[in-house]
PDB file with one MODEL, atoms N, CA, C and O in Angstrom:
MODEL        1
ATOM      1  N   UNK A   1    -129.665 -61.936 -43.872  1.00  0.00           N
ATOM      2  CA  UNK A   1    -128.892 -62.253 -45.063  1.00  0.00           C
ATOM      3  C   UNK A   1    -127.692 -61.316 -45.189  1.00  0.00           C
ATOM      4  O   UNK A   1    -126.596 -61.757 -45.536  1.00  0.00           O
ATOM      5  N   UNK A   2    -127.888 -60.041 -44.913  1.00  0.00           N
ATOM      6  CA  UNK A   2    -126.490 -58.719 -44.929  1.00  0.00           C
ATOM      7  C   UNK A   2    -125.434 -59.362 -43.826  1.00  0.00           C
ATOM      8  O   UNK A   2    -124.214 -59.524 -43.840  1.00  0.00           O
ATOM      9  N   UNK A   3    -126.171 -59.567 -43.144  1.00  0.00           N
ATOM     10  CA  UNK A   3    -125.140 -60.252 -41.637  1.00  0.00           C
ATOM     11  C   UNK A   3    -124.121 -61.378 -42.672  1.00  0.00           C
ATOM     12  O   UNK A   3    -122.961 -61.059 -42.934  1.00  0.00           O
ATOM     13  N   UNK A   4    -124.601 -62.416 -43.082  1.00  0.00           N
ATOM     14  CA  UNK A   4    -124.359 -63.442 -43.081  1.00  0.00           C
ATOM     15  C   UNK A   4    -123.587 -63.137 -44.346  1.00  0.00           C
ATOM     16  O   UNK A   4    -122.504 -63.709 -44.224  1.00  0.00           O
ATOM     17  N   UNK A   5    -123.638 -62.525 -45.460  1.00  0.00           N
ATOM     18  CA  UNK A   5    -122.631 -62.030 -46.516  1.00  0.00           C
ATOM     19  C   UNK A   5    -121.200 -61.237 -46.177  1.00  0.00           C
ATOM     20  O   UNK A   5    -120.107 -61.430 -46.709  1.00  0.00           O
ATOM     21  N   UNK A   6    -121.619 -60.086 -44.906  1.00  0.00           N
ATOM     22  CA  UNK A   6    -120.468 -59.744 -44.156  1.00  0.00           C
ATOM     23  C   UNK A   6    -119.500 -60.479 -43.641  1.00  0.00           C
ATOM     24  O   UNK A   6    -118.290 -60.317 -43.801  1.00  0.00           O
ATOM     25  N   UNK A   7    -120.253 -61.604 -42.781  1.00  0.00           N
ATOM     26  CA  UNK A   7    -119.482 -62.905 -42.132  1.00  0.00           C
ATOM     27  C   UNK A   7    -118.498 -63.907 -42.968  1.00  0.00           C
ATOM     28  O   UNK A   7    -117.375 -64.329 -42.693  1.00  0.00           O
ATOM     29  N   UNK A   8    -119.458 -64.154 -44.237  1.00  0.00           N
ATOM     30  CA  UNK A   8    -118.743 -64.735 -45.456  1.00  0.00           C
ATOM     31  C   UNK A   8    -117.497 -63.985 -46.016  1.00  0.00           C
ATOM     32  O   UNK A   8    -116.443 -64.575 -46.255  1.00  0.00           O
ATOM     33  N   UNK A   9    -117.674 -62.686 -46.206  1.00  0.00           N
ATOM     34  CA  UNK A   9    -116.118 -61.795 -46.817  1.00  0.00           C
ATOM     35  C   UNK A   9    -115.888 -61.842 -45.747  1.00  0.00           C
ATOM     36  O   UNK A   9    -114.959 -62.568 -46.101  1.00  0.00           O
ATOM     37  N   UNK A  10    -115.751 -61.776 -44.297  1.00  0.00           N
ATOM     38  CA  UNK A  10    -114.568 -61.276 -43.387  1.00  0.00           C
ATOM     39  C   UNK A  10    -114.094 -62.512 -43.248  1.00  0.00           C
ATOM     40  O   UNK A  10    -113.114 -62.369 -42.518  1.00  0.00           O
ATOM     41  N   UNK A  11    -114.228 -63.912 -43.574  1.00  0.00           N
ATOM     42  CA  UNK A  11    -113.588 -64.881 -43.274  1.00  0.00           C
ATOM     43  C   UNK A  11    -112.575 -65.594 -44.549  1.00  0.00           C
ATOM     44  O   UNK A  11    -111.609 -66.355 -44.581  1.00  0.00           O
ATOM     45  N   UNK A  12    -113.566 -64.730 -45.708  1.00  0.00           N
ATOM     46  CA  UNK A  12    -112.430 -64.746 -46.666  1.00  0.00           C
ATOM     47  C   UNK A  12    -111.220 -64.211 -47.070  1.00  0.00           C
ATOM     48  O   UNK A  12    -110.293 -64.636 -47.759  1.00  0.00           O
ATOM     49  N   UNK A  13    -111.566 -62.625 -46.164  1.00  0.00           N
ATOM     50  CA  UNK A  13    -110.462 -62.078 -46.536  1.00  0.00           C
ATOM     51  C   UNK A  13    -109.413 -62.453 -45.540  1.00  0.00           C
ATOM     52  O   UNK A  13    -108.258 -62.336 -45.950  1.00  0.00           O
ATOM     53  N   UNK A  14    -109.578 -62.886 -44.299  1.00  0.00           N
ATOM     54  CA  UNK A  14    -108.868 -63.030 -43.444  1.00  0.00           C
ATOM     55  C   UNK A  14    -108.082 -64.604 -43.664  1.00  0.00           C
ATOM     56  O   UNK A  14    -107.010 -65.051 -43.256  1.00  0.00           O
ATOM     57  N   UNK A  15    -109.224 -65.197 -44.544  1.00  0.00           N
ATOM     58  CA  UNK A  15    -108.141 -66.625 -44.904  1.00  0.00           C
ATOM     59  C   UNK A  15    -106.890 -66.047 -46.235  1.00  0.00           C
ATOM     60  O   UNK A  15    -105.695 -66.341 -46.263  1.00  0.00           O
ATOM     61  N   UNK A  16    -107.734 -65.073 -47.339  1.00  0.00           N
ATOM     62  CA  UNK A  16    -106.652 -64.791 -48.018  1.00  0.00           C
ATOM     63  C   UNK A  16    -105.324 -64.137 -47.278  1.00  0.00           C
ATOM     64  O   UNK A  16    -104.175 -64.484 -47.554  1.00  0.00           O
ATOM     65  N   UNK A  17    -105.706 -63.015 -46.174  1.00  0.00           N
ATOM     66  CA  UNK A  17    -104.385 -62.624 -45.670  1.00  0.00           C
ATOM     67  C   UNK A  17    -103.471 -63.621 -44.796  1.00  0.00           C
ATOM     68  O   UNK A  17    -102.347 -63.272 -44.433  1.00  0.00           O
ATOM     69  N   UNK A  18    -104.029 -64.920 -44.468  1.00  0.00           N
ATOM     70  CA  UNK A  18    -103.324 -65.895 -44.301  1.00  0.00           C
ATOM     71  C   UNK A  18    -102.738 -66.494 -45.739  1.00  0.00           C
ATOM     72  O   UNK A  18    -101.675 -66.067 -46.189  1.00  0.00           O
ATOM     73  N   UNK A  19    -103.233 -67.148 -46.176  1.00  0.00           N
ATOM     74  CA  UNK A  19    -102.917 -67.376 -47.503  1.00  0.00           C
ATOM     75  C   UNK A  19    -101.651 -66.499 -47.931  1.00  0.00           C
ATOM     76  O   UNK A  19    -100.494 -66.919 -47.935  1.00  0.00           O
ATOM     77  N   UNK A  20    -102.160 -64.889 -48.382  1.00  0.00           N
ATOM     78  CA  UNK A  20    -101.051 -64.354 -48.719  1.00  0.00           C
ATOM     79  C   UNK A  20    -100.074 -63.768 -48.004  1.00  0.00           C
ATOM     80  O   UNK A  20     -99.667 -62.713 -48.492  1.00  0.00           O
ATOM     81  N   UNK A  21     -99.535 -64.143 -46.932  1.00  0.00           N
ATOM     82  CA  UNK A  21     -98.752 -64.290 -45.730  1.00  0.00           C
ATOM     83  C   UNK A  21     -97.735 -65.752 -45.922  1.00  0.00           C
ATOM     84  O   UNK A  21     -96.529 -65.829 -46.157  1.00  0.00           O
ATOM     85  N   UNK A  22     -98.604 -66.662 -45.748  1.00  0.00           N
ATOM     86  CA  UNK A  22     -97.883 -68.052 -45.801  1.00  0.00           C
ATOM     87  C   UNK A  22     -97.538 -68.357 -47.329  1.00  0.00           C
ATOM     88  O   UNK A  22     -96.673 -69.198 -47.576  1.00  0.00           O
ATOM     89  N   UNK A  23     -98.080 -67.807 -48.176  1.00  0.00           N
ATOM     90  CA  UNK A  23     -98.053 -68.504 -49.798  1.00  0.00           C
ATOM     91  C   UNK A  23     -98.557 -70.032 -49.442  1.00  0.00           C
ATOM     92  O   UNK A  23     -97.922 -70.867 -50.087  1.00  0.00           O
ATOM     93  N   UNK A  24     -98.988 -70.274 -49.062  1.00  0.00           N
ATOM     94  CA  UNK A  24     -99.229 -72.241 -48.956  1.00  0.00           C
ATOM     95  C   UNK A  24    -100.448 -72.208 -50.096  1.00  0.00           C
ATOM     96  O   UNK A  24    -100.359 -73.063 -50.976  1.00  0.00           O
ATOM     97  N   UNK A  25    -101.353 -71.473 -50.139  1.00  0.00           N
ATOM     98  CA  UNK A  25    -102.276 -72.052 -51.068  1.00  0.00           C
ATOM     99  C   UNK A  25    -102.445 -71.363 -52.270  1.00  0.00           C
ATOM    100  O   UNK A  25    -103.434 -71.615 -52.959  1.00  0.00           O
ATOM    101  N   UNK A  26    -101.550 -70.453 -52.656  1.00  0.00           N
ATOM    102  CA  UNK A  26    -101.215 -69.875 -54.376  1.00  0.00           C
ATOM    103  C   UNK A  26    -102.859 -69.171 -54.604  1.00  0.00           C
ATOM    104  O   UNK A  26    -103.665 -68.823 -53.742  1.00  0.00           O
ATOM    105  N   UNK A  27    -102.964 -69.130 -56.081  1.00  0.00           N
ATOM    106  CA  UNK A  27    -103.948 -68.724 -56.586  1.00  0.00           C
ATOM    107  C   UNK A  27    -105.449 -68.899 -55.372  1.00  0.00           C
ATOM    108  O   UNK A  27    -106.116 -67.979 -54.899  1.00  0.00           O
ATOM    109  N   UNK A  28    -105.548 -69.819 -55.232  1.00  0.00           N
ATOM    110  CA  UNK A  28    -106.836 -70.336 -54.183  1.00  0.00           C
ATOM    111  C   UNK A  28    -106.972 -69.104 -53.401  1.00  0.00           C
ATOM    112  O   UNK A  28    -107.972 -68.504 -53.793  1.00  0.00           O
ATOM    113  N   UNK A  29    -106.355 -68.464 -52.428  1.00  0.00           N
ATOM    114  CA  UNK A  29    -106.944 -67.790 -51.633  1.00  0.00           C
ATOM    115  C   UNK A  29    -107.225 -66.223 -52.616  1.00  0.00           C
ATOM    116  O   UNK A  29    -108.046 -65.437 -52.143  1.00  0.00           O
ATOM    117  N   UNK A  30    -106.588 -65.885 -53.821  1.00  0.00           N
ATOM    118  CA  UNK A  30    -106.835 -64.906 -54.451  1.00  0.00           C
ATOM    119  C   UNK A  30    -107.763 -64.849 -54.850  1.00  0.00           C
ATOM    120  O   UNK A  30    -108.227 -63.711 -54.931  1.00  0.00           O
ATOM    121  N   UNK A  31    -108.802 -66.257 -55.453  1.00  0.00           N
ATOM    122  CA  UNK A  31    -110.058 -66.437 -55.990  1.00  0.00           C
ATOM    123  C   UNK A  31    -111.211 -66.476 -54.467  1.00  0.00           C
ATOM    124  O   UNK A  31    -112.426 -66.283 -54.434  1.00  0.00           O
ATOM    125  N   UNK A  32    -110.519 -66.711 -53.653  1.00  0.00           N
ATOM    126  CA  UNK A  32    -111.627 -66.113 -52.389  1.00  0.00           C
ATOM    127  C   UNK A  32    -111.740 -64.781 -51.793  1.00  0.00           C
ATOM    128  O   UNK A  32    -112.510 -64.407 -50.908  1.00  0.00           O
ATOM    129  N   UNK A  33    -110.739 -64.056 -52.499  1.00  0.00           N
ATOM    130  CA  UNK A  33    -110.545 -62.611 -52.086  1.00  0.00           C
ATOM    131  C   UNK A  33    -111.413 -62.130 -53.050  1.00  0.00           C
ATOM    132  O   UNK A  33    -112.387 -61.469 -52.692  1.00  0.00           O
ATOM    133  N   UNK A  34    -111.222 -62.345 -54.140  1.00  0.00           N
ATOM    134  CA  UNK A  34    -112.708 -62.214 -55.710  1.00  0.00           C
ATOM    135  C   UNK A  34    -114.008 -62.470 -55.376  1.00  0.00           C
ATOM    136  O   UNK A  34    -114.973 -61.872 -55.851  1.00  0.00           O
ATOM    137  N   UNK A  35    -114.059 -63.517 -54.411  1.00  0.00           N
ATOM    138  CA  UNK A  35    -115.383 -63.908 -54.289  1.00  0.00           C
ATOM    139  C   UNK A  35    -116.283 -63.081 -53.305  1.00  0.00           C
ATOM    140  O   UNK A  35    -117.454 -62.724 -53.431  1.00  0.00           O
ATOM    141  N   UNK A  36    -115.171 -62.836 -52.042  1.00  0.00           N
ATOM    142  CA  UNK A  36    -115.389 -62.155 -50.821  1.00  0.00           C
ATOM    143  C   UNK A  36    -115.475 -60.861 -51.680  1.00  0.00           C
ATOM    144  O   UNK A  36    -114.865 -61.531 -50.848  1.00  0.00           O
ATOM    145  N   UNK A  37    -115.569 -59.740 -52.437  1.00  0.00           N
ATOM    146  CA  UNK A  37    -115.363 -58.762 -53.117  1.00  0.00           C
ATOM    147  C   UNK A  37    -116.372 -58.353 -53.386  1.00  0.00           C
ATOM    148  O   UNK A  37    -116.898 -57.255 -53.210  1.00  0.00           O
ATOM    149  N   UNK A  38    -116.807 -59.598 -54.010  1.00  0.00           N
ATOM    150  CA  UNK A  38    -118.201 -59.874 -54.890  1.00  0.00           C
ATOM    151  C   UNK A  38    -119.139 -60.331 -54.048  1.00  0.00           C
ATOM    152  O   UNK A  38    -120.196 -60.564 -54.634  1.00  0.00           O
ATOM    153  N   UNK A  39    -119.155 -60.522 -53.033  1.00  0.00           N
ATOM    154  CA  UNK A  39    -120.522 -60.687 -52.062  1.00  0.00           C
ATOM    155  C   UNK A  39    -120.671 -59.406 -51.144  1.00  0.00           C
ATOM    156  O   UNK A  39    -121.516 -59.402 -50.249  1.00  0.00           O
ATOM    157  N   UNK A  40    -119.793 -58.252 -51.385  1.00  0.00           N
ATOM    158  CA  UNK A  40    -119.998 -57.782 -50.575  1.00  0.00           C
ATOM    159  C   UNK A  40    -120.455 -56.196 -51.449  1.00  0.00           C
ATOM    160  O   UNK A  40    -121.041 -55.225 -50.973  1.00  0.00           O
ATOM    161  N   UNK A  41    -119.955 -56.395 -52.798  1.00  0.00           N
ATOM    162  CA  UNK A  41    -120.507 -55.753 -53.892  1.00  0.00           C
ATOM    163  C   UNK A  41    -122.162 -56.056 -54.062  1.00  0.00           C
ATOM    164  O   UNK A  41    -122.902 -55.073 -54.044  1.00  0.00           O
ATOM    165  N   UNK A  42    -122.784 -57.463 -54.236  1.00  0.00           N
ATOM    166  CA  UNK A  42    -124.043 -57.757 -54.523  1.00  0.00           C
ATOM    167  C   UNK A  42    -124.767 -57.384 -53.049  1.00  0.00           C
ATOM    168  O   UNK A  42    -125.920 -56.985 -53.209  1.00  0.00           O
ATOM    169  N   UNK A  43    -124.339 -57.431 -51.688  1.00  0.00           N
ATOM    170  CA  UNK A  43    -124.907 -56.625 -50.723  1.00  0.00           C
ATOM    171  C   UNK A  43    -125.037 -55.380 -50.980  1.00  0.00           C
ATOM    172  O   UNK A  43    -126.244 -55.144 -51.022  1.00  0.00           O
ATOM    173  N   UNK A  44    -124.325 -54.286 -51.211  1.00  0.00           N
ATOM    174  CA  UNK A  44    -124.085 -52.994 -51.244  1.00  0.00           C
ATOM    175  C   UNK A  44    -125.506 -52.987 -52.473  1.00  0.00           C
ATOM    176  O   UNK A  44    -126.577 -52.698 -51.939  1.00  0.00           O
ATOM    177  N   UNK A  45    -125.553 -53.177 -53.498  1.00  0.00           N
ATOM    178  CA  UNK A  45    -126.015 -53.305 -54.580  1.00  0.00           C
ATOM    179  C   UNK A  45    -127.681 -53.555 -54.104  1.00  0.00           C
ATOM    180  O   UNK A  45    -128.643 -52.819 -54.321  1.00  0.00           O
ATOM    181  N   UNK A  46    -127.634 -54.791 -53.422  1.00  0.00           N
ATOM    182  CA  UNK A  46    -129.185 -55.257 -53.253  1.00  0.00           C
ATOM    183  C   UNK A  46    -129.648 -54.424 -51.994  1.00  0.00           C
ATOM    184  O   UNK A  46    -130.828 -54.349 -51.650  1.00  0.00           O
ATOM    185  N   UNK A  47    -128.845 -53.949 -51.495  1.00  0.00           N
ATOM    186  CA  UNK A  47    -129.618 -53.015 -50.443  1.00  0.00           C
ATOM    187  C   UNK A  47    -129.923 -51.556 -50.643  1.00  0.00           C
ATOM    188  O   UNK A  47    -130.588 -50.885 -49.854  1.00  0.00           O
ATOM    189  N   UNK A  48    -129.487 -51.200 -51.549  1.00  0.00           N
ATOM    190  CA  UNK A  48    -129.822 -50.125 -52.049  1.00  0.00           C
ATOM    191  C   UNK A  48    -131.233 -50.099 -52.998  1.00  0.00           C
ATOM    192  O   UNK A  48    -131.836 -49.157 -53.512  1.00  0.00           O
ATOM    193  N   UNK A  49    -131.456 -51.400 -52.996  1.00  0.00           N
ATOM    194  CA  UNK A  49    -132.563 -51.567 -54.077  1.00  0.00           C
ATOM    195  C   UNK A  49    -133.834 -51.881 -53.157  1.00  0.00           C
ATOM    196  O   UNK A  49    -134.973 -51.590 -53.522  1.00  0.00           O
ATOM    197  N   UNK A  50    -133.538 -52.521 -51.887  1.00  0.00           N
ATOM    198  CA  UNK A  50    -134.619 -52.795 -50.809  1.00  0.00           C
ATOM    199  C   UNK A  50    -134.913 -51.376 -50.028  1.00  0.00           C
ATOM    200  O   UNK A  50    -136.012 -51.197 -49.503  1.00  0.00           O
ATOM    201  N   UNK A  51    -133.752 -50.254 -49.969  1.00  0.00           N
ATOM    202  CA  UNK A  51    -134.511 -49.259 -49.349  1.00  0.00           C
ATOM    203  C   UNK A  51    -135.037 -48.332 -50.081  1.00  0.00           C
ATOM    204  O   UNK A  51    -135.710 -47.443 -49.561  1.00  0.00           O
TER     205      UNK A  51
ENDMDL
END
């Protein structure tokens, strides 16, 4: 599951730095940079609670 939350933000952030490179998709890729943020916050968070 840590794997697979990592995988999720690095593909978000890397679509936002496309995104905010090209401007083509405005707000949209900023709310996946939030999201990617936040999954990688609730990892940090829940693994500290499993060890």
């Amino acid at each position: 599951m840590r794997s697979l939350l990592y995988l999720i933000a690095v593909i978000m952030v890397i679509g936002w730095l496309i995104g905010f490179i090209g401007y083509s998709l405005g707000g949209l890729i900023h709310i996946l940079l939030v999201i990617a943020v936040i999954s990688i916050l609730i990892d940090v968070i829940g693994g500290r609670r499993r060890v």
